[in-house]
N, C-alpha and C positions, 0 to 999 in steps of 0.2 A: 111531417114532410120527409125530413128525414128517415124515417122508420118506413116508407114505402121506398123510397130510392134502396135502401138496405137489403132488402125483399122483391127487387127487380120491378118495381111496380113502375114503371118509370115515367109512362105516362098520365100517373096519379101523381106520384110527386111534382111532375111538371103544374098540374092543373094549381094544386094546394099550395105550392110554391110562388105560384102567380099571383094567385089571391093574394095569399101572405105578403106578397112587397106591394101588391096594390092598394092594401089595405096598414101598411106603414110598417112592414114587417123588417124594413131594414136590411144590413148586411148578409144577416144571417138567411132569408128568405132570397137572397138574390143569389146568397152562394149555392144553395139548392138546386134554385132555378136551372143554374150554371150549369152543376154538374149534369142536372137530368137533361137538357139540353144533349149536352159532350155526350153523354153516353147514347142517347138517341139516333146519335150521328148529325146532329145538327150545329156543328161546329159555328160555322157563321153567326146564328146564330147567339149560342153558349159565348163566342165572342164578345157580342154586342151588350148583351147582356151583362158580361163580368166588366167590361169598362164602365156602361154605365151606373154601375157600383162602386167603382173605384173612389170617388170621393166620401163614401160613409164607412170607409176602413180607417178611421180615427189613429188607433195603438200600431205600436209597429208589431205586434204578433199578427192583429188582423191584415197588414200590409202583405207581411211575408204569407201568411197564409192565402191572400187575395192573387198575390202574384205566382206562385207554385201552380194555381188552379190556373190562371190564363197559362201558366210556360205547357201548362200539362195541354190544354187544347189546341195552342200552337204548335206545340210539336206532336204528340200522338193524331191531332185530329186535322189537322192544316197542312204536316210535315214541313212546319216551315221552323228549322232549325237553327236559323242565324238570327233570328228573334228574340 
């Protein structure tokens, strides 16, 4: 999944990304999702998505890492900067 988001594939990593948390893939499948989302330009979206992930970010690495990714689509992709 990763390795297509990397290679601009983006709406393959969308697809495989999908599967992946629909099939139990967890944080790491939803942070995918996210990014290919945000970069798609579907902010809203990539949104919704990264919140409803927010409770399988256990460690606080995965927190801070989980919340860097929502600041990045609220502010590059929302421009909403007092968020």
């Amino acid at each position: 999944m990763a390795h297509q988001l990397a290679l601009f594939d983006r709406p393959l990593a969308e697809r495989l990304a999908s599967a992946a948390l629909e099939a139990g893939g967890g944080l790491a499948a939803g942070t995918v999702l996210g990014w290919a989302l945000h970069l798609q330009g579907r902010v809203h979206e990539a949104r919704a998505c990264l919140a409803g992930i927010a409770a399988l970010a256990i460690t606080e690495r995965e927190r801070v890492d989980l919340t860097e990714l929502r600041s990045i689509v609220l502010f590059w992709g929302l421009h909403r900067v007092d968020e």
